[in-house]
Backbone as JSON, one array per atom type, in Angstrom:
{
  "sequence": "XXXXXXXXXXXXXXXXXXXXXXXXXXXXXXXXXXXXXXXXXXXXXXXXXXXXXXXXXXXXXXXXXXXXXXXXXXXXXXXXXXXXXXXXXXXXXXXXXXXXXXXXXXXXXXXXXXXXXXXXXXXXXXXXXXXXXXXXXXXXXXXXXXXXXXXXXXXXXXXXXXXXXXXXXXXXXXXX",
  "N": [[-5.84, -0.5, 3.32], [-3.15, -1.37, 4.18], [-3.16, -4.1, 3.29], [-3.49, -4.05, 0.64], [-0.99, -2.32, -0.14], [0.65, -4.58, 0.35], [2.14, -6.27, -2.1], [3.2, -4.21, -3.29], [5.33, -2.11, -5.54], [5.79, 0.49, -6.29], [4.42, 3.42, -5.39], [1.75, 6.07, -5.19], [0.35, 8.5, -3.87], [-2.3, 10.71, -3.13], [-2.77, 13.25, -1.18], [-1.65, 13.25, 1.96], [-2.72, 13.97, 4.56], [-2.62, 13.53, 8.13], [-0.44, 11.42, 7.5], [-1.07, 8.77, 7.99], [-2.05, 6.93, 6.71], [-0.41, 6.79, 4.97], [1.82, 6.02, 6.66], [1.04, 3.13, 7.31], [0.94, 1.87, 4.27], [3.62, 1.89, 3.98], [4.58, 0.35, 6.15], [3.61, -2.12, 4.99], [4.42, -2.64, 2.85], [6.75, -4.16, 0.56], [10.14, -4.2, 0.77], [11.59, -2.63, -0.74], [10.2, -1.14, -1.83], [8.25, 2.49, -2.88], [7.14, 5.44, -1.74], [5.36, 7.98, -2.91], [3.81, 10.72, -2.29], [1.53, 13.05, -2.34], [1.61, 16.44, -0.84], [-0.53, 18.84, 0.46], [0.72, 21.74, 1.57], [0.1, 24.24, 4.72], [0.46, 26.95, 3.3], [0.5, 26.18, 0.57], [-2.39, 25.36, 0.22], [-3.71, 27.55, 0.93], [-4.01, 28.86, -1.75], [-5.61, 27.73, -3.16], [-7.03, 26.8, -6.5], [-10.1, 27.13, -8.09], [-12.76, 26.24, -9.22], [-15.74, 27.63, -10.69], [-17.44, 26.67, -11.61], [-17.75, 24.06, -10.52], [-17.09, 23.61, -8.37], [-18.4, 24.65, -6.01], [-20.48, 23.74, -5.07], [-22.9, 22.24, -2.62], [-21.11, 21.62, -0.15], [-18.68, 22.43, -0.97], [-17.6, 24.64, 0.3], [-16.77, 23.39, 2.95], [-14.85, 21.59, 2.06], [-12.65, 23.59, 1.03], [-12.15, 24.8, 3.45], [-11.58, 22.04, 5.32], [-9.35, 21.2, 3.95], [-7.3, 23.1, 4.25], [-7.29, 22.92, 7.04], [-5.56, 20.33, 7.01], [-3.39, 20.6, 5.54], [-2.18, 21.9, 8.08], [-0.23, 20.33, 9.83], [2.35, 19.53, 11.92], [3.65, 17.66, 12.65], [4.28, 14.6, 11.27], [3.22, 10.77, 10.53], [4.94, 8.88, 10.17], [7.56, 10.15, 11.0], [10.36, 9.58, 11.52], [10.91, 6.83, 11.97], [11.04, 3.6, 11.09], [10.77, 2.93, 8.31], [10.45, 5.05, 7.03], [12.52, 6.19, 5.26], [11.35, 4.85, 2.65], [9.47, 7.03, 1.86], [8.62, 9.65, -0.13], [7.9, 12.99, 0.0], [5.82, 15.06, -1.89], [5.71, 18.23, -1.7], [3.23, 20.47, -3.17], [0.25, 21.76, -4.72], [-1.53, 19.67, -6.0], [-3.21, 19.88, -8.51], [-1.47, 21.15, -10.4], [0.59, 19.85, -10.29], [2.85, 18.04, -12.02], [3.39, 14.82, -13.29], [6.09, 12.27, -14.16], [5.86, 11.16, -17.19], [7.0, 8.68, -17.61], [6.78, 7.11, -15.31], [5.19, 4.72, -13.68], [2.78, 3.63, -11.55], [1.83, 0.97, -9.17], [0.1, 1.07, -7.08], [-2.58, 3.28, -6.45], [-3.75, 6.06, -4.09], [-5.63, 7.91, -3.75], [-6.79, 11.02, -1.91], [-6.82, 13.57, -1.37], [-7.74, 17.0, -1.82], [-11.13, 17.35, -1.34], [-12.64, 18.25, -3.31], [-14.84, 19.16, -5.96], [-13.35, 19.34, -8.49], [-10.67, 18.59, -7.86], [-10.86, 16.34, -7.19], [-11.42, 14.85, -9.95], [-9.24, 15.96, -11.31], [-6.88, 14.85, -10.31], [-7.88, 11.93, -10.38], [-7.61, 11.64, -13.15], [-4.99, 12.36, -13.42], [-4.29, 10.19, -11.99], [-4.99, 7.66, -13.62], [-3.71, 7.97, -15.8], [-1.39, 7.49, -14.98], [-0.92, 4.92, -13.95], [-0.45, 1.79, -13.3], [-0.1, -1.39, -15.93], [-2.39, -4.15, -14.44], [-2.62, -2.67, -11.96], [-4.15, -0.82, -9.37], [-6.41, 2.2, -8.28], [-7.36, 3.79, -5.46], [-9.92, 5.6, -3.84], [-10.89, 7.36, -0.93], [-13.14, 8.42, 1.04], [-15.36, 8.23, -0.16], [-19.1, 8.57, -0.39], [-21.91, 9.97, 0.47], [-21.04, 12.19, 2.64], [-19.34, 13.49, 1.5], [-19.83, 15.35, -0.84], [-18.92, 16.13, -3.45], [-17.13, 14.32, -4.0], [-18.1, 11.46, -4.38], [-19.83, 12.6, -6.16], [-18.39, 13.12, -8.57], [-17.11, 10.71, -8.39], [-19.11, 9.11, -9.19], [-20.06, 10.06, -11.79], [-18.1, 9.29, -13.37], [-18.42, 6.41, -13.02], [-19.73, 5.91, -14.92], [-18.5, 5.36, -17.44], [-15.99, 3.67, -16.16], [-15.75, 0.91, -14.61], [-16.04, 1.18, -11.23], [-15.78, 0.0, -7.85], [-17.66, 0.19, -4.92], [-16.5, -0.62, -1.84], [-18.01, -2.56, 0.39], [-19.79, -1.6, 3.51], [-17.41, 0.29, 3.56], [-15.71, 3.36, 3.02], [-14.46, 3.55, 0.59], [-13.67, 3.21, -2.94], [-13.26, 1.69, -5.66], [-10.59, 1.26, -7.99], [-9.64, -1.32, -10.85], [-6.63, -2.21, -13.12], [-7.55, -4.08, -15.58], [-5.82, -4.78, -18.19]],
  "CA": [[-4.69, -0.13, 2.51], [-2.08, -2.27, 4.19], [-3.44, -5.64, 2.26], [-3.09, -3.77, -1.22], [0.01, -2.44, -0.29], [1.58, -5.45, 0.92], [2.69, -6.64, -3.38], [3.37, -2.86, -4.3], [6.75, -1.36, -5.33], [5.56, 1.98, -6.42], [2.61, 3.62, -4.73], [1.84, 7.48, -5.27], [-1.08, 9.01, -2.58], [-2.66, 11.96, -3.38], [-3.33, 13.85, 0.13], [-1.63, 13.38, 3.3], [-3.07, 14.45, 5.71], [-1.24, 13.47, 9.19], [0.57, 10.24, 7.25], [-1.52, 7.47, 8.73], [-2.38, 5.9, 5.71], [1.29, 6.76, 4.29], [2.98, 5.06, 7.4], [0.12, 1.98, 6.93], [1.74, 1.62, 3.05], [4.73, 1.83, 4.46], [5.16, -0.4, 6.93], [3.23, -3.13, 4.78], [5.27, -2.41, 1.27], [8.34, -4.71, 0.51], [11.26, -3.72, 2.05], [12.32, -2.03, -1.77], [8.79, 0.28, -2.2], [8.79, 3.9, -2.94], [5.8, 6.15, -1.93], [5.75, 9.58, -3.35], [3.07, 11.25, -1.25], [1.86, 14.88, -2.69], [0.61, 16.93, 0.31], [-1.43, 20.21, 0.3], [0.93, 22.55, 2.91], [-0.91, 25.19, 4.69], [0.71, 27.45, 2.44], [0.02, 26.12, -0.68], [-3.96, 25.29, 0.56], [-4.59, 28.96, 1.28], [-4.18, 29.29, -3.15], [-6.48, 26.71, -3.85], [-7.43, 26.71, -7.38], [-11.65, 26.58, -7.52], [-13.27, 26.14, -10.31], [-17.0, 27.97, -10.18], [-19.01, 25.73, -12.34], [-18.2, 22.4, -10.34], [-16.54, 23.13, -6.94], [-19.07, 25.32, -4.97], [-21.75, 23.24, -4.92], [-23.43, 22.16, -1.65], [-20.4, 21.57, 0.62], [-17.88, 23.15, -0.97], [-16.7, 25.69, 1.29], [-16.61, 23.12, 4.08], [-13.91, 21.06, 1.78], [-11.67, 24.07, 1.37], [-11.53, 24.91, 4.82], [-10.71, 21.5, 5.56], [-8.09, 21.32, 2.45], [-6.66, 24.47, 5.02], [-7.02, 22.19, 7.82], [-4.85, 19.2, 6.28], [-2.15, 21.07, 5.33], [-1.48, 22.45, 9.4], [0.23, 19.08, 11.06], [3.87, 19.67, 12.16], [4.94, 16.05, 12.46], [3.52, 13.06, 10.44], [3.06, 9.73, 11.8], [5.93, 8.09, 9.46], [8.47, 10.28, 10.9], [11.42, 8.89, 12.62], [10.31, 5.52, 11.97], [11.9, 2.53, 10.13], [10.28, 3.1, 6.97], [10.46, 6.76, 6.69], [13.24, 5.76, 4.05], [10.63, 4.53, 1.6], [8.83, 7.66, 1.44], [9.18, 10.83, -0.71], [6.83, 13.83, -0.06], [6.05, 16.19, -3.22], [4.52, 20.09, -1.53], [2.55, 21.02, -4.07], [-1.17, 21.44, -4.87], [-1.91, 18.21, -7.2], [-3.23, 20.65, -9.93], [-0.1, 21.96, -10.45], [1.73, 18.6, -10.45], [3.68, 17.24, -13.41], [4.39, 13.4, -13.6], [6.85, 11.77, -15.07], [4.38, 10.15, -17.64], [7.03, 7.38, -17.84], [6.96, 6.52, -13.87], [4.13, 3.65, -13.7], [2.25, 3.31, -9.86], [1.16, -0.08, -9.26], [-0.74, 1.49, -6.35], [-2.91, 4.87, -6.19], [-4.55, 6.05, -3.06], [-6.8, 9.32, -4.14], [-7.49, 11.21, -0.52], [-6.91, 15.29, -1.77], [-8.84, 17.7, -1.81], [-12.36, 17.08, -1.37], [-13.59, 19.21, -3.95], [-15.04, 18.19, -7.06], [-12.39, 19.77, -9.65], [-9.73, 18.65, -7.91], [-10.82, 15.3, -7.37], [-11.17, 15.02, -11.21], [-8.01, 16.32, -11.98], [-6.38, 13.9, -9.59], [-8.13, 11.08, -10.91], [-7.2, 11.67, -14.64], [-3.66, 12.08, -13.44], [-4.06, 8.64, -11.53], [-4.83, 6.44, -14.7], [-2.41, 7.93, -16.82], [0.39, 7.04, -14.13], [-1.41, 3.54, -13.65], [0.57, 0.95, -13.96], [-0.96, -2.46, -16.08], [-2.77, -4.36, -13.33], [-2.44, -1.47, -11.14], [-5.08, -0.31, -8.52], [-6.61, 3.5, -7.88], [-8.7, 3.54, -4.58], [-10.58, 6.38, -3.34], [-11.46, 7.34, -0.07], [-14.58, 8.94, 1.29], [-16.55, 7.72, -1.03], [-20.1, 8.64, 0.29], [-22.27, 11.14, 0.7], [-20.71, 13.28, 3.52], [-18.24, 14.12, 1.1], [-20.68, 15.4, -2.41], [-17.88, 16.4, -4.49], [-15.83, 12.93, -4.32], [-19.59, 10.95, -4.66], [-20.5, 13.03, -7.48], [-17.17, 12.69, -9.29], [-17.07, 9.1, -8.84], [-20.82, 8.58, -9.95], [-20.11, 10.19, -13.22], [-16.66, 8.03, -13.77], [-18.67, 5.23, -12.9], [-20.73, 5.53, -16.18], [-17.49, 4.81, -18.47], [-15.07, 3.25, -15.97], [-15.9, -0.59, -13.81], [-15.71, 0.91, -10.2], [-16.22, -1.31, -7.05], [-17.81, 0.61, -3.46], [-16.16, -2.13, -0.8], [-19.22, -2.33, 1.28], [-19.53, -1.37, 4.85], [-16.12, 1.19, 3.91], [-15.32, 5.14, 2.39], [-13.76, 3.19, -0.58], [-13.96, 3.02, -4.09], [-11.87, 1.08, -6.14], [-10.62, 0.83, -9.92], [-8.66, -2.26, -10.77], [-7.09, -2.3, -14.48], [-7.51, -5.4, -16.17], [-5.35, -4.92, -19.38]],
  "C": [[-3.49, -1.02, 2.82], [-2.58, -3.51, 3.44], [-3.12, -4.77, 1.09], [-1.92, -3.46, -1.15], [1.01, -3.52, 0.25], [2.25, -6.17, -0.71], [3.25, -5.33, -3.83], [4.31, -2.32, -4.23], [6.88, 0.08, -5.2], [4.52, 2.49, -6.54], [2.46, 5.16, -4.76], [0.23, 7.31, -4.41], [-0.82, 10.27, -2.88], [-3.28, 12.49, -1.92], [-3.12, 13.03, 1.22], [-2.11, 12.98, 4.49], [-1.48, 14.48, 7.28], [-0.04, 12.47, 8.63], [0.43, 9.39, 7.57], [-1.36, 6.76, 8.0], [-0.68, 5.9, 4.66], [2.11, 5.77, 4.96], [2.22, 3.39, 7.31], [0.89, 1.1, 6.03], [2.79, 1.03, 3.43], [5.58, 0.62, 5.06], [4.31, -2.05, 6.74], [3.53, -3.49, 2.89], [5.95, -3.64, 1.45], [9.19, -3.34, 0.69], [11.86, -2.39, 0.91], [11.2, -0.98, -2.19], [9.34, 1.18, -1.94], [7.56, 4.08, -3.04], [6.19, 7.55, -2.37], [4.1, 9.91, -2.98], [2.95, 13.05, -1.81], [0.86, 15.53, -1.16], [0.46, 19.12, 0.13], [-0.13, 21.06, 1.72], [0.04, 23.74, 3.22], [-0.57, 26.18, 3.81], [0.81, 27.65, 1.08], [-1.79, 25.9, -0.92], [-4.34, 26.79, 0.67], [-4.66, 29.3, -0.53], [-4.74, 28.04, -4.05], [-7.01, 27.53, -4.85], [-9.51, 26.37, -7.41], [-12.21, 26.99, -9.23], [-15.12, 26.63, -10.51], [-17.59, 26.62, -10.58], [-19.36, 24.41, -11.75], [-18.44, 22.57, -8.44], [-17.42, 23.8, -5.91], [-20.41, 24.71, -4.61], [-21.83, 22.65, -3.06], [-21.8, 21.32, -0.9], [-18.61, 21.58, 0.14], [-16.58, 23.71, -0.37], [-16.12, 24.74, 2.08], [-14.78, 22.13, 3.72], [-12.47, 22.01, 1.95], [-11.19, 24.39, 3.04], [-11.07, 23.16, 5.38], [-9.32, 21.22, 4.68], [-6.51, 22.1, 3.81], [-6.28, 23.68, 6.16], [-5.59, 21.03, 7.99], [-3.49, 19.63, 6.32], [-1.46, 22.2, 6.64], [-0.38, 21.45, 9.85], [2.3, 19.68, 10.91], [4.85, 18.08, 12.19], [3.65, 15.15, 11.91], [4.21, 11.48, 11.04], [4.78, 9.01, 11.17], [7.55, 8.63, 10.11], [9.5, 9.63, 11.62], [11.38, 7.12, 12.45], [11.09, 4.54, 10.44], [11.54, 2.45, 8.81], [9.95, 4.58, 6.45], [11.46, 6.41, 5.23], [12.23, 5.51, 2.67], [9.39, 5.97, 1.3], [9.18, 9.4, 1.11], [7.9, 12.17, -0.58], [7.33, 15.77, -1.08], [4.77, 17.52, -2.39], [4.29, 20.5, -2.65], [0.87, 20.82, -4.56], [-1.26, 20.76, -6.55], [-2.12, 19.33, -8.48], [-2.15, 20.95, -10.79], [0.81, 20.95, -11.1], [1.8, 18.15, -11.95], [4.06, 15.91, -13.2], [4.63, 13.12, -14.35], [6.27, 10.53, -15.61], [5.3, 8.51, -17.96], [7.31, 6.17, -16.59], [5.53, 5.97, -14.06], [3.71, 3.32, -12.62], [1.49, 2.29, -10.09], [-0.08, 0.47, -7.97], [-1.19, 2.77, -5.89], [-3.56, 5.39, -5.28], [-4.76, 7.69, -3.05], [-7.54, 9.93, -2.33], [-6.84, 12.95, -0.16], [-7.69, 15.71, -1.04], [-10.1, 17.28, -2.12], [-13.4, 17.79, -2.49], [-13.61, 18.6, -5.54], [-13.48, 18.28, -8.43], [-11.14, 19.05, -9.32], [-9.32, 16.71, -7.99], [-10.65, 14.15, -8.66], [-10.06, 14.9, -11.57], [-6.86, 15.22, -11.45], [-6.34, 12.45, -9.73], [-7.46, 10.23, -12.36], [-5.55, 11.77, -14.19], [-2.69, 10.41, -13.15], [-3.94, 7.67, -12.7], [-4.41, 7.28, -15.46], [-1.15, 7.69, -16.33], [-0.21, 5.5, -13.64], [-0.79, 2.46, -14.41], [-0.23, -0.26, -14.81], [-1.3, -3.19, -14.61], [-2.56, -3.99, -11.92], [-4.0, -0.93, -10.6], [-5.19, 1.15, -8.4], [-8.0, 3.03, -6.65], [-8.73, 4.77, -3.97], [-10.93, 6.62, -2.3], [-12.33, 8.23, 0.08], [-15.45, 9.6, 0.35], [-17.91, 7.87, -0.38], [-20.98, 10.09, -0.08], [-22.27, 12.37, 1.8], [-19.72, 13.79, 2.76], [-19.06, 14.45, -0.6], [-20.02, 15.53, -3.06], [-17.47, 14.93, -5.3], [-17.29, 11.76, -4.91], [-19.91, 11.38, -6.04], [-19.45, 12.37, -8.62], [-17.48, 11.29, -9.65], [-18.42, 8.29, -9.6], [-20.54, 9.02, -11.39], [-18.79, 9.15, -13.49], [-16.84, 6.52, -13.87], [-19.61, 4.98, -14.05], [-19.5, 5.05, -17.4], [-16.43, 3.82, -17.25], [-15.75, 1.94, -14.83], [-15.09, 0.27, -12.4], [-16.45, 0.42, -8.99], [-16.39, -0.29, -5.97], [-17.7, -0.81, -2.76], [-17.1, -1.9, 0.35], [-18.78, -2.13, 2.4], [-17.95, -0.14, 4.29], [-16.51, 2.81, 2.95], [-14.47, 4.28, 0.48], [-14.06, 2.99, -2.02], [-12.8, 2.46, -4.68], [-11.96, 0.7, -7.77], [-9.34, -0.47, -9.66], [-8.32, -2.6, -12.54], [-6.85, -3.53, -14.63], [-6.97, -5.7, -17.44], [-4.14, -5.48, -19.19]]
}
């Protein structure tokens, strides 16, 4: 993630966690980047949204409870730190979220909820806030994570995406 974000002014990340990959961005942005960072709190993770028909399938459960997990940490890595300035964090569970369809992210870094619906929903929010030659990359891409795997296997029948070998990554790159 620091090489992609090292050209990127305006970078939105879907999921948290501690802020590794936020302070990463961060501290490999230009000096003028803006991340807007949505994070699951434990208090908005305990009213996860679940969708029967997609999200319960074979490891499931194990996503919400980490989802629950995610949204515990008391300090994030970015804080205090010389680039804390460049970053904006939106509490709220992604579903929920409204963007401002005329804010344009040259860089998207998809790393939610693990669960299929939400990953979806997260996705479709990503390329409609995608900027022209604007990046969405995915993490744990694989099969320890079935939801995000599945997802991306069907997306990958209409949309050109790239698994960066040896990594958790998936990557869209638009070309218009």
């Amino acid at each position: 993630m620091a090489y992609l974000a090292k050209n990127k002014s305006n970078i939105l990340e879907f999921g948290m966690g501690q802020g590794k990959t936020t302070f990463t961005m961060a501290k490999n942005s230009p000096h003028n980047a803006k991340i807007t960072t949505i994070n699951f709190l434990e208090s908005i993770s305990s009213q996860i949204t679940l969708d029967p028909k997609t999200d319960l399938k074979e490891g499931g459960f194990y996503n919400v409870e980490h989802t629950h997990l995610e949204g515990n940490h008391l300090r994030y890595h970015f804080e205090g730190t010389d680039v804390a300035y460049k970053i904006k964090m939106i509490n709220v569970d992604s579903k929920h979220l409204d963007l401002d369809p005329k804010v344009k992210y040259d860089l998207i870094f998809i790393d939610g909820a693990h669960i299929y619906s939400y990953v979806k929903s997260d996705s479709i929010k990503a390329f409609d806030s995608l900027a022209k030659g604007g990046i969405i990359v995915w993490d744990d891409y694989g099969m320890h994570t079935p939801d995000v795997y599945n997802y991306l296997e069907e997306l990958s029948l209409t949309r050109k995406l790239i698994h960066i070998s040896g990594t958790k990554l998936a990557i869209y790159k638009d070309n218009s």
